[in-house]
ROSE-4610 file (N, C-alpha, C; in Angstrom, 1 decimal, always signed):
// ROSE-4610
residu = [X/X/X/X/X/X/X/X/X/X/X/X/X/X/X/X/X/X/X/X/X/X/X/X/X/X/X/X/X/X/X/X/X/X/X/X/X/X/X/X/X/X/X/X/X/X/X/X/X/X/X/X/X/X/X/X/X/X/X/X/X/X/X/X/X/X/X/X/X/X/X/X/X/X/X/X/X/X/X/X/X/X/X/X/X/X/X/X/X/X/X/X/X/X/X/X/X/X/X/X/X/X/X/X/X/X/X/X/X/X/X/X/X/X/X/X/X/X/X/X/X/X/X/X/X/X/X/X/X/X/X/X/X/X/X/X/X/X/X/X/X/X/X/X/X/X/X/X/X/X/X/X/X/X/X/X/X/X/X/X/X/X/X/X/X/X/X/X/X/X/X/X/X/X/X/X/X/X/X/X/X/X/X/X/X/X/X/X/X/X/X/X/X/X/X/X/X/X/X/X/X/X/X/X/X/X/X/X/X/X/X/X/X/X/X/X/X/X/X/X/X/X/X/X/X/X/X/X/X/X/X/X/X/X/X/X/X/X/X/X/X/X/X/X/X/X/X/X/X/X/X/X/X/X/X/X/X/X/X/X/X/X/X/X/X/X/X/X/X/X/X/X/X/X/X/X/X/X/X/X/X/X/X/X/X/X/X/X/X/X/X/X/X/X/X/X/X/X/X/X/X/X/X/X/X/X/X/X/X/X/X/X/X/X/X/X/X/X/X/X/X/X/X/X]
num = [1/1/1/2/2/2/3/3/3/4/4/4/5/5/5/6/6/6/7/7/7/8/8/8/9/9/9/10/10/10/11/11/11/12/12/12/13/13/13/14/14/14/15/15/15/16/16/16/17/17/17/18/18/18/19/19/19/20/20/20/21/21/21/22/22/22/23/23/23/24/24/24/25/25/25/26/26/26/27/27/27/28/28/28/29/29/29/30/30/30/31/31/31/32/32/32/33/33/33/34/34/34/35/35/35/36/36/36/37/37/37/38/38/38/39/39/39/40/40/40/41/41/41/42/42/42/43/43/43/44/44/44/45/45/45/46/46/46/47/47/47/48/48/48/49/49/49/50/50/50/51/51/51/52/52/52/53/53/53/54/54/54/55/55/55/56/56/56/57/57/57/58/58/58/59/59/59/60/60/60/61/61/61/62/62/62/63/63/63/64/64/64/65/65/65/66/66/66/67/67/67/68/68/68/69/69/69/70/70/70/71/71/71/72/72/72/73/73/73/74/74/74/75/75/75/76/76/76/77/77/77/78/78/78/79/79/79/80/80/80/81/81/81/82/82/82/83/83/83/84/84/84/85/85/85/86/86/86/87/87/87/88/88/88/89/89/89/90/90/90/91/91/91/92/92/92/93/93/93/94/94/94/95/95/95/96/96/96/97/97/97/98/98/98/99/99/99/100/100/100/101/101/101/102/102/102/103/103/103/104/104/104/105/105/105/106/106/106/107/107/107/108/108/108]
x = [+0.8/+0.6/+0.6/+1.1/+0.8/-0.6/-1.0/-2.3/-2.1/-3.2/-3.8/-4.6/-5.1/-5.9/-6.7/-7.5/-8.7/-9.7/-9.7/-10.7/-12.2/-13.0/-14.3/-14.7/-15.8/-15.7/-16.3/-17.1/-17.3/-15.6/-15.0/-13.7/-12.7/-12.7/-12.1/-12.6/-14.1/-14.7/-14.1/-14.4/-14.0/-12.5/-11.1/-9.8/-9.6/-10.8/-9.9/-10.1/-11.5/-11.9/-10.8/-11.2/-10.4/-8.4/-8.3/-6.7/-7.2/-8.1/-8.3/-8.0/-8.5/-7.9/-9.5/-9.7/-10.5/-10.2/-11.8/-11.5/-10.3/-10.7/-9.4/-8.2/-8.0/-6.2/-5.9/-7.1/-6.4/-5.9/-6.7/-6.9/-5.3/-5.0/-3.6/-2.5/-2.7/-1.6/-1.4/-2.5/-2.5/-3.2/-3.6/-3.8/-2.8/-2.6/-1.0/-1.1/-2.8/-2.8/-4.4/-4.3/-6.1/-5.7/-6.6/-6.7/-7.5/-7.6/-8.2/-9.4/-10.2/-11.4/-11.8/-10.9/-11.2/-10.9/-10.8/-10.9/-9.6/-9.7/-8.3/-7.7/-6.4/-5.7/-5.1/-4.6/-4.1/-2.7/-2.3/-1.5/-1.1/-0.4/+0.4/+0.5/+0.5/+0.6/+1.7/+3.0/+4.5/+4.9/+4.4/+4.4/+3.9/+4.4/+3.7/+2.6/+1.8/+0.7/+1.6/+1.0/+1.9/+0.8/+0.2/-0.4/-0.1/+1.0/+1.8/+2.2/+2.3/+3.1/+4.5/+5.5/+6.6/+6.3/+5.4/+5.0/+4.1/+4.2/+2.9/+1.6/+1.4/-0.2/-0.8/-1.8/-2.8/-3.0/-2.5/-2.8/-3.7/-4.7/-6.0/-7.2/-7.1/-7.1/-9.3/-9.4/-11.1/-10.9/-11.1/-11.2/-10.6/-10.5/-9.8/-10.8/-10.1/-10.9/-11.9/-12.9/-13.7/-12.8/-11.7/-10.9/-10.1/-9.8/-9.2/-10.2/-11.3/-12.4/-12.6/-12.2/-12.7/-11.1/-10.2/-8.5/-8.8/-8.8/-8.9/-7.5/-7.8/-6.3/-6.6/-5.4/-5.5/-4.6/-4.2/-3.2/-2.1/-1.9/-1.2/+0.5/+1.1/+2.7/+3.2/+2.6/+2.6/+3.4/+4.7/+5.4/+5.3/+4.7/+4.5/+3.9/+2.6/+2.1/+3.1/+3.4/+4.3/+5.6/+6.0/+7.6/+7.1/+6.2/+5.9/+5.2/+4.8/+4.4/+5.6/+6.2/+8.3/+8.2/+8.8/+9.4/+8.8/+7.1/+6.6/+7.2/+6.8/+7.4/+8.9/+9.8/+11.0/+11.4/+12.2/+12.7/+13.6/+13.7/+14.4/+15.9/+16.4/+17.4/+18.6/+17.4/+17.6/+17.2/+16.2/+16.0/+17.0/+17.3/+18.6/+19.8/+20.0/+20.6/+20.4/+19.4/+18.9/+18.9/+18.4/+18.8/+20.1/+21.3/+22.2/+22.9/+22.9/+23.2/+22.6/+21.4/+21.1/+21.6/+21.3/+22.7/+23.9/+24.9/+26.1/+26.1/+24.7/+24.8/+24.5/+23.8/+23.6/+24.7/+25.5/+26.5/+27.6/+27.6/+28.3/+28.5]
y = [-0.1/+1.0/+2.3/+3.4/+4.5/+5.0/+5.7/+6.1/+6.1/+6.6/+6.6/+5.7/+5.5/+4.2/+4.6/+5.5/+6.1/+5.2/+5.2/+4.1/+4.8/+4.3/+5.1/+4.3/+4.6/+4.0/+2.9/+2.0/+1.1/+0.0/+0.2/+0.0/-0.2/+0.6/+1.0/-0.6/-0.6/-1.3/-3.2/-3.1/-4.3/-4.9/-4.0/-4.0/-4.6/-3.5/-4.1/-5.4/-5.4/-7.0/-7.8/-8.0/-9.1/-8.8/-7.9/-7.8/-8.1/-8.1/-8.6/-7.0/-6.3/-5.0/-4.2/-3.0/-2.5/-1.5/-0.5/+0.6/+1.5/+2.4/+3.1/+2.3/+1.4/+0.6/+0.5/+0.2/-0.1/+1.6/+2.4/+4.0/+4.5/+4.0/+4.4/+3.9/+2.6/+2.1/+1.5/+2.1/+2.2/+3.5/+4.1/+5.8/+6.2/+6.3/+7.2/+8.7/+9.4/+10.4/+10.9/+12.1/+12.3/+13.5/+13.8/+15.2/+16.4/+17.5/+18.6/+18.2/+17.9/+17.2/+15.8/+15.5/+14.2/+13.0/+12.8/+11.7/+10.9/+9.7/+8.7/+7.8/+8.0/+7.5/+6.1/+5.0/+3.5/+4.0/+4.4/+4.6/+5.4/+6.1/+7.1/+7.2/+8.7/+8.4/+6.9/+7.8/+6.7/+5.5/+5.6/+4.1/+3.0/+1.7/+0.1/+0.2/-0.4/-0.3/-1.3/-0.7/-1.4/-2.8/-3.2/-4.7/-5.4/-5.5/-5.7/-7.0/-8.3/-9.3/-9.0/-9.9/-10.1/-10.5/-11.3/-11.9/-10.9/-9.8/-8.9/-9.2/-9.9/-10.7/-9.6/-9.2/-8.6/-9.7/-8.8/-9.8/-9.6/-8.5/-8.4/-8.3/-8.8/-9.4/-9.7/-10.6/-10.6/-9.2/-8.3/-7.0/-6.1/-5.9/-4.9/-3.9/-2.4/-1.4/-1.2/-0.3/+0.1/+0.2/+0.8/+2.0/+0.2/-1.0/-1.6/-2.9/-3.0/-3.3/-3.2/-2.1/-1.3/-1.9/-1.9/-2.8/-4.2/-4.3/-5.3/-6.3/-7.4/-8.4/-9.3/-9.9/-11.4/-12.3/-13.7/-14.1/-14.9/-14.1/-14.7/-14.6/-15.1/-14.5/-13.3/-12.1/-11.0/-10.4/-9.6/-8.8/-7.5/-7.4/-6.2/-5.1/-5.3/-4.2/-3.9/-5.0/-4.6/-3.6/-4.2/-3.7/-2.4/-1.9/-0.3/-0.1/-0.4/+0.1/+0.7/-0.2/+0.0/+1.2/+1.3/+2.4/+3.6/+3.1/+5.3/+5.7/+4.7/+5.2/+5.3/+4.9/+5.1/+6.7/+7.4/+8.7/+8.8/+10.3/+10.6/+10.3/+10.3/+10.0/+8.4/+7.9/+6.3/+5.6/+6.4/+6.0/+6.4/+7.5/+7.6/+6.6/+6.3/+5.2/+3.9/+3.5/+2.5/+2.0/+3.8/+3.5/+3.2/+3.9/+4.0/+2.7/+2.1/+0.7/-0.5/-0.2/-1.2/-0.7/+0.5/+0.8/+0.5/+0.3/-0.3/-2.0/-2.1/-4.1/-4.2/-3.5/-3.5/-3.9/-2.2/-2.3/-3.3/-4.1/-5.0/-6.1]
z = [-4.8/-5.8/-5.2/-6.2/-5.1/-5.0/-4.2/-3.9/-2.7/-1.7/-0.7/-0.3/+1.0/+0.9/+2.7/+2.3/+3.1/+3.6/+4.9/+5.1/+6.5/+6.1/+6.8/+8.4/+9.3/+10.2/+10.1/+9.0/+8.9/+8.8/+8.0/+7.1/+8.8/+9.9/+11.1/+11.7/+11.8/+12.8/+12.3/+11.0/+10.4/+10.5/+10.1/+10.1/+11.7/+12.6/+14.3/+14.6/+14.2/+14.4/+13.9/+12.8/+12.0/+13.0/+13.3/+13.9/+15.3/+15.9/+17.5/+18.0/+17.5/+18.2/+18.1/+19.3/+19.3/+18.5/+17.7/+16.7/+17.2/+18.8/+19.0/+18.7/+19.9/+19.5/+18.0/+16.6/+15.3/+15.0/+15.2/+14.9/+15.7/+16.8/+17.8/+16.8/+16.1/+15.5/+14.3/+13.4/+12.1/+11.5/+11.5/+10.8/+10.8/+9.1/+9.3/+9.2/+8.8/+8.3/+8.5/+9.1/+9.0/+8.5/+7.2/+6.6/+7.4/+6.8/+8.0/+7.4/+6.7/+6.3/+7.2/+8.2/+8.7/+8.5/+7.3/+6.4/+7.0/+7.4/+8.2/+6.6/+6.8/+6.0/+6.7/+5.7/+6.5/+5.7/+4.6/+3.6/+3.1/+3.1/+2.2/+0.7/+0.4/-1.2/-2.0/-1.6/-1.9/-1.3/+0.1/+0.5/+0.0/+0.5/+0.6/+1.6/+1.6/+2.5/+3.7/+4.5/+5.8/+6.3/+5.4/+5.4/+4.2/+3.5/+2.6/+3.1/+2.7/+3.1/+2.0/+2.7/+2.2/+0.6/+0.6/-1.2/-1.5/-1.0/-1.5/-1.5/-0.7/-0.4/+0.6/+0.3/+1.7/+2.6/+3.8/+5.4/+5.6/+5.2/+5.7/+4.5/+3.6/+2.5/+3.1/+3.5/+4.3/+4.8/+5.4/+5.7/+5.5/+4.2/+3.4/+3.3/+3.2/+3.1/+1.8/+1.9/+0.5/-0.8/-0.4/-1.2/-2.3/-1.1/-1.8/-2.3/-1.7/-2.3/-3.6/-4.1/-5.7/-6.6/-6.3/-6.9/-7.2/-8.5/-9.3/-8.4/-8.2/-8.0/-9.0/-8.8/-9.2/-8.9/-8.9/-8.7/-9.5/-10.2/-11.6/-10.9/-11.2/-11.0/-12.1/-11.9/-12.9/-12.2/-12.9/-11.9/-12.7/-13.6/-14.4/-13.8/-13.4/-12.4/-11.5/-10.4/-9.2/-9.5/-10.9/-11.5/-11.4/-12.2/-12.5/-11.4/-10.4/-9.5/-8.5/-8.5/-7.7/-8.6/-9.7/-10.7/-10.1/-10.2/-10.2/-8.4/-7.8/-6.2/-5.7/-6.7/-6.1/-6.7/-5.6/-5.4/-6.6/-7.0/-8.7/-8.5/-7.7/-7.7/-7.8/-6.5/-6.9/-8.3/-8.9/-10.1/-10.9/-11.0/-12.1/-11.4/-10.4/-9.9/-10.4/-11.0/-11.1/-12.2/-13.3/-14.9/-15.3/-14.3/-14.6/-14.9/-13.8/-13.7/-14.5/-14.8/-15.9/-17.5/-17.7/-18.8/-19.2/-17.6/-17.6/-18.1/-17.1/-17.6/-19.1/-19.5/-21.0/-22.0/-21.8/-22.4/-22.3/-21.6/-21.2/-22.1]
């Protein structure tokens, strides 16, 4: 989904663990973003969270941040969220790419 996904030094201490990695090493190679406020980012507004499985599963799913803590899941085979989730993040241009082409299939 887009958002951000801010995680605190509790959220740090837990992530390394669970990856076998110390707070610095998780902080060297997963913080994509510290604000001038300090605040460490794992995720980008427009990005996939880079703990995204292939099926969209959290890998770190037991040590998941506060921020994803609070994100309702579930495990339905729903692609309705995910679908509109794709849609608001892809760039305006591939999206008129995107409409375009399923317009053509339409009219078909």
């Amino acid at each position: 989904m887009a958002g951000y996904v801010e995680v605190t030094g509790h959220d740090i201490r837990r992530l390394a663990k669970h990856l076998g990695l110390t707070p610095a090493q998780f902080e060297a190679k997963h913080i994509v973003e510290v604000t001038r406020r300090g605040k460490k980012r794992i995720k980008d507004a427009d990005r996939t969270c880079q703990f995204l499985a292939a099926d969209r599963s959290c890998t770190v799913y037991e040590a998941r941040p506060k921020d994803c803590r609070g994100y309702v899941c579930w495990d339905q085979d729903d692609m309705t969220v995910y679908g509109f989730a794709k849609f608001l993040q892809m760039p305006v241009a591939k999206l008129r790419k995107a409409e375009a082409e399923e317009d053509a299939a339409e009219k078909k």
